[in-house]
PAKELO-602801 format. One record per residue (C-alpha): chain; x, y, z. Coordinates in Angstrom, 3 decimals. Layout:
# PAKELO-602801
+----+----------+----------+----------+
: ch :        x :        y :        z :
+----+----------+----------+----------+
:  A :        X :        Y :        Z :
...
+----+----------+----------+----------+
***
This chain:
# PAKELO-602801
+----+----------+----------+----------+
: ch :        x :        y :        z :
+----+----------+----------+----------+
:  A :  222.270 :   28.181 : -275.704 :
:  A :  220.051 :   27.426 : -279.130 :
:  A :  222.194 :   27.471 : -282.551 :
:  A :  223.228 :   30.519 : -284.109 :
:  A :  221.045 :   31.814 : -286.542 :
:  A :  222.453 :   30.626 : -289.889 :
:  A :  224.482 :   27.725 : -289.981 :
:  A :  227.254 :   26.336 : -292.902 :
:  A :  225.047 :   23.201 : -294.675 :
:  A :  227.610 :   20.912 : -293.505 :
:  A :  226.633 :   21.844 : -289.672 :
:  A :  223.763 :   19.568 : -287.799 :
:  A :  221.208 :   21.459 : -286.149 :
:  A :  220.723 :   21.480 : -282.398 :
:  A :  218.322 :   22.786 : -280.330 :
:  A :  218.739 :   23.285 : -276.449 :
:  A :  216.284 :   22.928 : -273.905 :
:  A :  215.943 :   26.679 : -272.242 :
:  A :  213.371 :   28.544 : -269.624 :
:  A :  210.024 :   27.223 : -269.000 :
:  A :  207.224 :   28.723 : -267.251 :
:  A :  206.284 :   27.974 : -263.906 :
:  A :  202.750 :   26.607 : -262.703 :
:  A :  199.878 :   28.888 : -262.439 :
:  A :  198.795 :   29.601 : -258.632 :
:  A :  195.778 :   27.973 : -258.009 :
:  A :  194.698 :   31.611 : -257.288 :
:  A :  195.049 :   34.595 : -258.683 :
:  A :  194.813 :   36.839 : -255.780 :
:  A :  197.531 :   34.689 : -253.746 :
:  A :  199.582 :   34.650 : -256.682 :
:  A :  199.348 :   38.154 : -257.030 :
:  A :  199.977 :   39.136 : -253.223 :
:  A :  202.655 :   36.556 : -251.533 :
:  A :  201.696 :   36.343 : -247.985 :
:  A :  204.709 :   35.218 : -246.667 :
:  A :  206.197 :   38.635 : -246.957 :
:  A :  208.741 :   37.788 : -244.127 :
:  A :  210.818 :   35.394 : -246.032 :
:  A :  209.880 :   36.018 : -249.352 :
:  A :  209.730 :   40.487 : -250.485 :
:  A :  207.274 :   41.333 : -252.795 :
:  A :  208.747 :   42.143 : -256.112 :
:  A :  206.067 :   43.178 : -258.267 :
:  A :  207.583 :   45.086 : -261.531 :
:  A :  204.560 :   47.741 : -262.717 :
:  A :  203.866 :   48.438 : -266.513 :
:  A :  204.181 :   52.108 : -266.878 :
:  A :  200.983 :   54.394 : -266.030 :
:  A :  202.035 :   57.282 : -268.452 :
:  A :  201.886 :   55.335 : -271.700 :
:  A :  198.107 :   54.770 : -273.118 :
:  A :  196.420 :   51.311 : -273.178 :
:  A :  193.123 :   50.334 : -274.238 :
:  A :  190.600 :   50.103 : -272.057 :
:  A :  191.575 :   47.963 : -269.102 :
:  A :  194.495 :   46.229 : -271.103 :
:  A :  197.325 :   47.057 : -268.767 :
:  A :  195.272 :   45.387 : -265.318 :
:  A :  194.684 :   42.528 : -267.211 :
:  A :  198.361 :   42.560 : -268.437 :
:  A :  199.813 :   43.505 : -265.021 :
:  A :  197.573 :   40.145 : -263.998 :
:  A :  199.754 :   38.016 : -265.644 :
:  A :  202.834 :   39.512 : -264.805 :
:  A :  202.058 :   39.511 : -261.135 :
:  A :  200.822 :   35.660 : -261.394 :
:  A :  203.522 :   34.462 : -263.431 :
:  A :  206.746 :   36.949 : -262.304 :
:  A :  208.750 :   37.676 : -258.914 :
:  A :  205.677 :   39.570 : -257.534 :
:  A :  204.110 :   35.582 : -256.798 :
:  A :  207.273 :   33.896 : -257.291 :
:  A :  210.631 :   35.285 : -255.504 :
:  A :  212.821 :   32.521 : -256.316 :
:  A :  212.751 :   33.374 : -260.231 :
:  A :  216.417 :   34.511 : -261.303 :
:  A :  217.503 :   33.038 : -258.146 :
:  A :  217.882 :   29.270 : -259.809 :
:  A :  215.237 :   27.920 : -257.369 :
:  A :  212.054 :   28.263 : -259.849 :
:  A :  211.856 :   28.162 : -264.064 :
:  A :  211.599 :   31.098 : -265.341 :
:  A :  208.053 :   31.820 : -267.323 :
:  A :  208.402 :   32.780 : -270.988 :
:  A :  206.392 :   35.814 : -273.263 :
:  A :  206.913 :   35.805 : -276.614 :
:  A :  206.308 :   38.147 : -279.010 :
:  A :  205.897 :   38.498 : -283.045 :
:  A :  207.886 :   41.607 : -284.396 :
:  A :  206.482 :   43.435 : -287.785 :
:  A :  203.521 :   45.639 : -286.820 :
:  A :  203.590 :   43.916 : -283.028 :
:  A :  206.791 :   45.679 : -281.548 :
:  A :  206.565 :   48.256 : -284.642 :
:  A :  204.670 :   49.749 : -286.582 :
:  A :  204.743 :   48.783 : -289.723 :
:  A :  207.362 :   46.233 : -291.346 :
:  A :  210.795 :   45.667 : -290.887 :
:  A :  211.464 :   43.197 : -293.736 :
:  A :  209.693 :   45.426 : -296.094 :
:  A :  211.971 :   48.272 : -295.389 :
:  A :  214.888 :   46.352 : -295.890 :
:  A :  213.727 :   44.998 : -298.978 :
:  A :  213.086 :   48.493 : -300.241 :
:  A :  216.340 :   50.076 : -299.133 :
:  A :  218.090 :   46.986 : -301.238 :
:  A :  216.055 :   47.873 : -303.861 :
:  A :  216.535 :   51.602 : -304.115 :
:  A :  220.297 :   50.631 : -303.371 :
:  A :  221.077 :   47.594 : -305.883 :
:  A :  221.907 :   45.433 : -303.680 :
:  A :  219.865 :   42.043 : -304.823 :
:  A :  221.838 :   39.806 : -306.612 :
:  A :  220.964 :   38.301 : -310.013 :
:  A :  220.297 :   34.531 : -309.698 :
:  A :  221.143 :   31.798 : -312.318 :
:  A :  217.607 :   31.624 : -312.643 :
:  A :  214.356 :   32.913 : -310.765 :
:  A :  212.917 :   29.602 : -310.902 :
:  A :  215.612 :   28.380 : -308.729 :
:  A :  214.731 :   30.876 : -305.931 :
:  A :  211.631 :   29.104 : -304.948 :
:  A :  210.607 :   25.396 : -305.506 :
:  A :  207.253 :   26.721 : -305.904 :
:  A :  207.975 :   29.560 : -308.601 :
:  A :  205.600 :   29.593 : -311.500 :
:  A :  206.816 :   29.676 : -315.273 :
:  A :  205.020 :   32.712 : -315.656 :
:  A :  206.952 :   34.215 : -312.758 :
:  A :  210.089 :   33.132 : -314.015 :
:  A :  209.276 :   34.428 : -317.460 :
:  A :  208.014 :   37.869 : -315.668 :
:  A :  211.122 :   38.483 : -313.656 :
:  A :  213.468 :   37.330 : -316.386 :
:  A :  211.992 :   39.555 : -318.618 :
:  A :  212.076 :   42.591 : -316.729 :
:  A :  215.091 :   41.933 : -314.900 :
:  A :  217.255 :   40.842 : -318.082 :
:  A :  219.831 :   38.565 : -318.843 :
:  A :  222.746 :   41.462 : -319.445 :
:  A :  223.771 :   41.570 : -315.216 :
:  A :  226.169 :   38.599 : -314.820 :
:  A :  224.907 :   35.723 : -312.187 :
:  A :  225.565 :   37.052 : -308.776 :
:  A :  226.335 :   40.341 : -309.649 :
:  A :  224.006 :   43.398 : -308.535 :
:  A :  220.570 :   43.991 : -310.528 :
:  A :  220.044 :   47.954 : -311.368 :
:  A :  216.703 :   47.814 : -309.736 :
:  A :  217.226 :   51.815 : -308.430 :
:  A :  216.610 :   52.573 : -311.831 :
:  A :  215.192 :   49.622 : -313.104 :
:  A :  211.914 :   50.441 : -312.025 :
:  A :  209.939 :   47.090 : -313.837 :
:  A :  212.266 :   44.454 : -312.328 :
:  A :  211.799 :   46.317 : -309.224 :
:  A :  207.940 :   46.112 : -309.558 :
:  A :  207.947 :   42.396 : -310.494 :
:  A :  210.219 :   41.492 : -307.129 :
:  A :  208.411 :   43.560 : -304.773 :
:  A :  205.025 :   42.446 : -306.497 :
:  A :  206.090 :   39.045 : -305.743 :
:  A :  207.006 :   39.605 : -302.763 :
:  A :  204.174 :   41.523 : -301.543 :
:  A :  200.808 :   39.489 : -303.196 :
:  A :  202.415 :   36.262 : -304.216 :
:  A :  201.646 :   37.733 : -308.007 :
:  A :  203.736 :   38.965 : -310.854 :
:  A :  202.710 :   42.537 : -312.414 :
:  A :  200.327 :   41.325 : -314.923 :
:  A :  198.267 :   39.410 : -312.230 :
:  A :  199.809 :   35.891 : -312.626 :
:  A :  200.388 :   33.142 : -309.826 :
:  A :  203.886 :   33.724 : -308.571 :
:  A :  203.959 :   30.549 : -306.711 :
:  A :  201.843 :   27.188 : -307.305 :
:  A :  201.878 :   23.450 : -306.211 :
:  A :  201.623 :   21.834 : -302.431 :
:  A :  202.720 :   23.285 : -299.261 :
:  A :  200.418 :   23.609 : -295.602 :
:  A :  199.010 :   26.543 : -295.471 :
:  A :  199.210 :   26.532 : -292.044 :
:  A :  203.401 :   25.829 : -291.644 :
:  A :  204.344 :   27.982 : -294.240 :
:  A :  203.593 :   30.689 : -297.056 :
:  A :  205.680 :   30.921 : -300.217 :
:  A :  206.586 :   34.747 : -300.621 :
:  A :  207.597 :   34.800 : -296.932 :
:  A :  209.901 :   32.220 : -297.266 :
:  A :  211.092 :   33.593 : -300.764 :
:  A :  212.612 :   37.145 : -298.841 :
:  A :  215.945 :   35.290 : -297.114 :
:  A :  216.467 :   33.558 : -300.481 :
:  A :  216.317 :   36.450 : -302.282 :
:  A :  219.342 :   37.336 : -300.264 :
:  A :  220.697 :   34.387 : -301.689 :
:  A :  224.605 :   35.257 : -302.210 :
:  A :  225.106 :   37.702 : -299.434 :
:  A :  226.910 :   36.861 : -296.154 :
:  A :  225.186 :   37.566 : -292.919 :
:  A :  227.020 :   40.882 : -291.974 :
:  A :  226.133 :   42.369 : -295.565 :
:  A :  222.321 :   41.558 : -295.189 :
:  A :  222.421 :   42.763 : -291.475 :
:  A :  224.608 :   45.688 : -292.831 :
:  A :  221.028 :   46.827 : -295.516 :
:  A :  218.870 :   46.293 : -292.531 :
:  A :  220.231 :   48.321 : -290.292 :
:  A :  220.801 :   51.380 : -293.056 :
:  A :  217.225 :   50.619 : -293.653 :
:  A :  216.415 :   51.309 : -289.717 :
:  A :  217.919 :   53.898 : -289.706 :
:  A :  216.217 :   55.540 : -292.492 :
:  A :  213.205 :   54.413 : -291.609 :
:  A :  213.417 :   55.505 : -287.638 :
:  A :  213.865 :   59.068 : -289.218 :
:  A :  211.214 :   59.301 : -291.273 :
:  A :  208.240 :   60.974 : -289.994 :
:  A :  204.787 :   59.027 : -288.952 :
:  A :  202.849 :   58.997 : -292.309 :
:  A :  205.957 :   59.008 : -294.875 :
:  A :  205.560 :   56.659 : -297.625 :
:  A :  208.404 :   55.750 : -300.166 :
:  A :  208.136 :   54.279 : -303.516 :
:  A :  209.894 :   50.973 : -305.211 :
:  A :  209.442 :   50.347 : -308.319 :
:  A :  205.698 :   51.864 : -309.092 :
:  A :  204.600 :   50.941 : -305.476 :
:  A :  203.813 :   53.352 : -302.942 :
:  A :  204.445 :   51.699 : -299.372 :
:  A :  205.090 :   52.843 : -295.498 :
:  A :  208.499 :   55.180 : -295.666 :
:  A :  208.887 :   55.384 : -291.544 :
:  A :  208.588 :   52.087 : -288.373 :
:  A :  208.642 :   53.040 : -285.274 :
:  A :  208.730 :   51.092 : -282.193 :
:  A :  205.808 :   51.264 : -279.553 :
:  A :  206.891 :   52.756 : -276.298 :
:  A :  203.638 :   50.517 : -274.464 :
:  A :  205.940 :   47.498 : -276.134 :
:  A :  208.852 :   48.514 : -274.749 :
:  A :  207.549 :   49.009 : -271.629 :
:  A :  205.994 :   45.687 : -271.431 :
:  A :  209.278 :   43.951 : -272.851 :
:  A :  211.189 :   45.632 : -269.912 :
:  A :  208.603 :   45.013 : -267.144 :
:  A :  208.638 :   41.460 : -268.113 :
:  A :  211.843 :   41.305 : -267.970 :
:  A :  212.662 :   43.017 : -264.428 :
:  A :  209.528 :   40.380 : -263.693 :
:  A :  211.769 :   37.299 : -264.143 :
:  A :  210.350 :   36.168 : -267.617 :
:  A :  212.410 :   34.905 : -270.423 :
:  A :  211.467 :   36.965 : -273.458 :
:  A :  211.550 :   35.443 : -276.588 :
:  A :  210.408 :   37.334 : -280.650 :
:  A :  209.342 :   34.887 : -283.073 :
:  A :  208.552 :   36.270 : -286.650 :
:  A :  208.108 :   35.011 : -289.762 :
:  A :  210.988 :   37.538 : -291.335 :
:  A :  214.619 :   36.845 : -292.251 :
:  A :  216.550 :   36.390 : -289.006 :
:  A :  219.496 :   38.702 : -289.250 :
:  A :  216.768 :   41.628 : -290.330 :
:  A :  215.209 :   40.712 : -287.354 :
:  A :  218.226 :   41.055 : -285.046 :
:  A :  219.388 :   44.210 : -286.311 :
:  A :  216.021 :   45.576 : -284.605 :
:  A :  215.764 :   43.027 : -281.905 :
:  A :  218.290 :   44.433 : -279.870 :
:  A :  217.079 :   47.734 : -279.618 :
:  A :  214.375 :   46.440 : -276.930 :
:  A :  216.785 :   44.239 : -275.242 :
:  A :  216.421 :   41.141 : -277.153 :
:  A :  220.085 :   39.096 : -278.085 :
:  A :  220.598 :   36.601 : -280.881 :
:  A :  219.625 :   33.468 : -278.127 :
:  A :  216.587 :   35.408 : -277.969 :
:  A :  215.283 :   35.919 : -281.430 :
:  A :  213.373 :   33.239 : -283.854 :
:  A :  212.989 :   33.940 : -287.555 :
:  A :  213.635 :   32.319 : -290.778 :
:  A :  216.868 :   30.599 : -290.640 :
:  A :  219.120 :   30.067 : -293.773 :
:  A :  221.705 :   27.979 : -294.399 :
:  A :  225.470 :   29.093 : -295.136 :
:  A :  227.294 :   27.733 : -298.232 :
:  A :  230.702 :   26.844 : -297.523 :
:  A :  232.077 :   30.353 : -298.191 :
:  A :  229.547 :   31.841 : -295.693 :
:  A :  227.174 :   32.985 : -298.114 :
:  A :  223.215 :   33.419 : -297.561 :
:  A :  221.224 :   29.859 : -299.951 :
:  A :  217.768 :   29.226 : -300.738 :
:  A :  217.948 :   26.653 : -298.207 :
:  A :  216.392 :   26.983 : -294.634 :
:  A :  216.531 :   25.177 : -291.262 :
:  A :  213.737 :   22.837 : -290.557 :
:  A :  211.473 :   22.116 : -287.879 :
:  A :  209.408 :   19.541 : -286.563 :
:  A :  211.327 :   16.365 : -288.136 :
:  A :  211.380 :   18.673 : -290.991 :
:  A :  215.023 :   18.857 : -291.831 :
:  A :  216.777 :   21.077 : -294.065 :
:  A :  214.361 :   22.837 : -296.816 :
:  A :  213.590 :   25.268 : -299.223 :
:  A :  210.914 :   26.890 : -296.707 :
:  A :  208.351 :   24.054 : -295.708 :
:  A :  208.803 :   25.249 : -292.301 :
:  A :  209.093 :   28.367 : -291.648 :
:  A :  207.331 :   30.664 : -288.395 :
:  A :  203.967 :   30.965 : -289.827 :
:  A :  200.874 :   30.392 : -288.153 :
:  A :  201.862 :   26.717 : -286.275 :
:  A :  205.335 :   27.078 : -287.502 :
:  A :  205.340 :   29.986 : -285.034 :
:  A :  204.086 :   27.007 : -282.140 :
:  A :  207.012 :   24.354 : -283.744 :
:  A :  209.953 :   26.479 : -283.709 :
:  A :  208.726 :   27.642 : -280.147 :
:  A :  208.410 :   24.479 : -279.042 :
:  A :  211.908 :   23.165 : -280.367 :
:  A :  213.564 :   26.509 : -279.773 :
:  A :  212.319 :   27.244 : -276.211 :
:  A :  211.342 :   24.136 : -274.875 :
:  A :  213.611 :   21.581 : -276.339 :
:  A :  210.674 :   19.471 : -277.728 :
:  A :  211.981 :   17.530 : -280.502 :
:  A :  210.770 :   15.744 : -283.905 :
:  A :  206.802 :   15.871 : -284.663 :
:  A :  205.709 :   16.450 : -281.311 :
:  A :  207.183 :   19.922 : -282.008 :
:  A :  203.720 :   20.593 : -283.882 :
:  A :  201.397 :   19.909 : -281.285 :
:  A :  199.927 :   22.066 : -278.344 :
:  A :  202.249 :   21.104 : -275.347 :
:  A :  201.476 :   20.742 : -271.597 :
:  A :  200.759 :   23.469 : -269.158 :
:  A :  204.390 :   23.796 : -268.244 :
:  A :  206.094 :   24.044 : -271.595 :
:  A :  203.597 :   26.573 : -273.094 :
:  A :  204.457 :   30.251 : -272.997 :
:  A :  202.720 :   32.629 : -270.045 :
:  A :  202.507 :   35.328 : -272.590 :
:  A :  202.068 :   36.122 : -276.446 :
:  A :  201.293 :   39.247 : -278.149 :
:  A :  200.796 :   39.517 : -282.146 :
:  A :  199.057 :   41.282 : -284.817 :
:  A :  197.713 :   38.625 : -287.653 :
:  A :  196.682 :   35.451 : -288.639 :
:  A :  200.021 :   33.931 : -288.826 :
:  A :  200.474 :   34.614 : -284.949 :
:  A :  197.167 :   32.865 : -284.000 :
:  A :  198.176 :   29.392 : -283.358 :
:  A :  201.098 :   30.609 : -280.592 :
:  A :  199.613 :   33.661 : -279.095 :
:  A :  196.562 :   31.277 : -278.671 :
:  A :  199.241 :   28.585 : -276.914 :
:  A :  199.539 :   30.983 : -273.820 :
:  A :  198.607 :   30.352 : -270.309 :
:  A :  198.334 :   33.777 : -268.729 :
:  A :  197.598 :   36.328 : -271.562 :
:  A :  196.360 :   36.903 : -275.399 :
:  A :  197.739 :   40.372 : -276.577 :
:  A :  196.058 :   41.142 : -280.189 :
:  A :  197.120 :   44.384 : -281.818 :
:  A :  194.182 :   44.585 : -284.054 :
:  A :  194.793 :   44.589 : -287.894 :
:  A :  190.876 :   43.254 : -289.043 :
:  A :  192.669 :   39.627 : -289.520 :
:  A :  189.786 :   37.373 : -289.238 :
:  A :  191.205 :   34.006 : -287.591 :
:  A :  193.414 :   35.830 : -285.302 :
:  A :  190.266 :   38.093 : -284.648 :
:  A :  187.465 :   35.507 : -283.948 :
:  A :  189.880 :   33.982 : -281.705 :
:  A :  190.507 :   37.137 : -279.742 :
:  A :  186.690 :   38.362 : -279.332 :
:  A :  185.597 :   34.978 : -278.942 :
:  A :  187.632 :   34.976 : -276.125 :
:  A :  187.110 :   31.414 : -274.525 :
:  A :  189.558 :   31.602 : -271.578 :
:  A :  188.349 :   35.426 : -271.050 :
:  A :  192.568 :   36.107 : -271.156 :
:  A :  192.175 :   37.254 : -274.595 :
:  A :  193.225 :   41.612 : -274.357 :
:  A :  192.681 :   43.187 : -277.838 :
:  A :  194.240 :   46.557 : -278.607 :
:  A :  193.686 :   49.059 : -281.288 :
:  A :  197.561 :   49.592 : -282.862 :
:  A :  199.333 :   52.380 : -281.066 :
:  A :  199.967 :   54.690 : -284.249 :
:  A :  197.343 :   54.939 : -287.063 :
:  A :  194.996 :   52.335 : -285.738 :
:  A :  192.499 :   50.475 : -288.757 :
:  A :  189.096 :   51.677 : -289.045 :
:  A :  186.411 :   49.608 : -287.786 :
:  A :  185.945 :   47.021 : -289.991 :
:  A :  182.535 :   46.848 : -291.442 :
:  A :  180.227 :   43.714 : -290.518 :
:  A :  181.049 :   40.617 : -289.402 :
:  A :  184.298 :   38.666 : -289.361 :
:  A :  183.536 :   35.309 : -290.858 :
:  A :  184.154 :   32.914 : -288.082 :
:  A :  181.737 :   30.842 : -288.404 :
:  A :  182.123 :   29.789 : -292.334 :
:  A :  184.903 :   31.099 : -293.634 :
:  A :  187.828 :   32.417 : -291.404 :
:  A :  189.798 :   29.288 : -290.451 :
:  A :  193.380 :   29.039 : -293.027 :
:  A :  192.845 :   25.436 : -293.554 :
:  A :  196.116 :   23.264 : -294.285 :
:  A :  195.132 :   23.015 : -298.000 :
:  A :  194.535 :   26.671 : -298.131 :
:  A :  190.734 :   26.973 : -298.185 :
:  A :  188.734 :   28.889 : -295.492 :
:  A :  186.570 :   27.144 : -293.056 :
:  A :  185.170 :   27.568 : -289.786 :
:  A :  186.960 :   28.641 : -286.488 :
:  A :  186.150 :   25.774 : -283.394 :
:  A :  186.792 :   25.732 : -280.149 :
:  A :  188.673 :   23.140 : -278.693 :
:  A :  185.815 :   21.117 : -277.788 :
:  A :  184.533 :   21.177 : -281.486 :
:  A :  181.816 :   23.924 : -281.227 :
:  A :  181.899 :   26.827 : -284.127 :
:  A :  182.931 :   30.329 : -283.129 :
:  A :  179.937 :   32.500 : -284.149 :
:  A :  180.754 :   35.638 : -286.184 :
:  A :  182.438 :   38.802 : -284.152 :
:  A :  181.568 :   42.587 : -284.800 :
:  A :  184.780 :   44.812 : -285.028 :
:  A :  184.716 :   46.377 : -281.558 :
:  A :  187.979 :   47.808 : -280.374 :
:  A :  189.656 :   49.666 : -282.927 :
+----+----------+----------+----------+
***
């Protein structure tokens, strides 16, 4: 069993080797039809047939199931066989819409973000002009650690969300500047678990789940409003991800979310679709001695503890799989493992998803959001396992032309676009928008 989410500072980190998937039959129609029916029952858990996929999407889902499951492989659950693994990102993959954002803006409209000694102290990579811009419109009056008035303080409301949202303050400033890989972490992300900073886990879980609550009751199509900003009021969960959570899991695989939000947020909506604690990856602070949410964060990779270097984002998402799930420990935790101790199944919605959903042997789900790496990827389609579905509730529009694969779609470790390759080096040529 892996750590528990958050752990006190003084507590070294451990990570514990769990399921890995079995080997691929060397064919798919075997693997999907055991012969040896005698000794070995067919046990072939079906994806529901009254819930809407694109296209084709469910076959080539209920392919990998059926390969990688009890249908081909009656020993899983039974201690004889590994168990394969799916693993799935959570905001605007399992829901619609996200889950981090709603508890931000239910702590907003509710007072319940603390005022720090100083903004600058939040992030390592806050910005003067950040600092100024929050001071400023948060004030000095609040004592440290006591609640800002941000449900009627509508500009220190702006200037958090804003910062939150675009990495930007409200007059268009840099929020965050200096070094970091682009492709392990991105500032803002890492900033929402230490703007928590100060709260124990129960109170932050406690916001989240008022926050689900509200927002599970809201009607498709509400918005709210924070500050001056106008974002999604209502999440829902999608019943076709529900139904492939549960299939998977009456199919013998270990299910696994991985998201680039706050853990205990996370959690709070985890469970509703069967997923524990053991089972859920996010952003993982560290506890002060008196239990208390810090800036500081786990690590990964040989990355030890941090102020959010290494965080689930893009191949963060593969590292903290890797050490998580597999046990793989220090740098290797980076890299693109072996056959065996790669995931069977991934499903995501954006860019920082690519690297892991990309990892799996058996299936590519893509809810399509027009995010060009993550895009390219999926319509390229090199393995032809790639399945790319329009979102469930209020799909995007088409997007107009091309998405820039072959110049400018790749996040690059420094942050500049480039090309998206193959593995063997060649260029992924530009992809038309064509399931939306």
């Amino acid at each position: 069993m892996r750590n528990r989410n958050i752990l006190a500072l003084t507590l070294a980190a451990a990570a514990t080797l769990a399921a890995v998937p079995a080997a691929l039959p060397a064919a798919a129609a075997t693997a999907a039809h055991p012969t040896n029916s005698r000794t070995a029952p067919r046990d072939c858990p079906q994806l529901s047939k009254k819930l809407t996929w694109y296209g084709n999407n469910r076959a080539k889902l209920q392919r990998t199931i059926d390969e990688r499951g009890t249908c081909a492989n009656p020993d899983l659950g039974h201690g004889r066989s590994e168990r394969p693994v799916a693993a799935f990102d959570w905001d605007n993959t399992i829901t619609k819409n996200d889950v981090t954002d709603a508890t931000i803006a239910w702590s907003l409209r509710h007072d319940k973000i603390l005022r720090p000694k100083s903004w600058k102290s939040t992030s390592k990579w806050m910005t003067d002009e950040a600092d100024r811009a929050l001071t400023e419109a948060c004030g000095t009056k609040v004592p440290v650690g006591k609640p800002l008035p941000t449900s009627t303080d509508t500009a220190c409301a702006d200037e958090i969300f804003e910062v939150r949202e675009d990495g930007k303050t409200m007059s268009g400033a840099a929020a965050f500047a200096g070094d970091w890989d682009h492709r392990h972490t991105v500032p803002q992300y890492a900033w929402v678990p230490q703007l928590f900073a100060g709260h124990t886990v129960r109170e932050l879980e406690s916001y989240a789940a008022k926050a689900r609550k509200e927002a599970l009751a809201a009607p498709v199509g509400a918005t709210q409003t924070v500050g001056t900003h106008k974002i999604p009021g209502y999440v829902r969960y999608y019943d076709q991800q529900r139904d492939l959570i549960r299939t998977l899991k009456k199919a013998g695989f270990d299910v696994y979310i991985v998201s680039a939000g706050s853990e205990p947020v996370t959690e709070v909506w985890s469970k509703s679709v069967g997923i524990d604690r053991d089972h859920t990856v996010a952003i993982r602070s560290v506890l002060d001695r008196k239990g208390r949410i810090t800036t500081w964060n786990q690590g990964c990779g040989g990355v030890p503890v941090n102020k959010g270097e290494a965080i689930p984002y893009i191949d963060g998402k593969r590292c903290w799989i890797n050490q998580e799930i597999f046990g793989i420990k220090g740098k290797k935790a980076w890299d693109k493992q072996d056959f065996r101790h790669r995931i069977a199944l991934g499903g995501g919605d954006a860019d920082t998803d690519v690297t892991f959903v990309g990892d799996a042997t058996g299936a590519h789900l893509v809810l399509n959001r027009n995010k060009s790496e993550f895009m390219c990827r999926a319509y390229d389609n090199a393995d032809g396992r790639w399945v790319v579905n329009p979102m469930f509730i209020e799909p995007m529009p088409q997007k107009s032309g091309t998405y820039p694969c072959a110049t400018g779609a790749y996040n690059e470790h420094d942050g500049r676009k480039g090309p998206v390759l193959r593995e063997d080096g060649t260029v992924v040529p530009d992809q038309r928008d064509s399931v939306y």
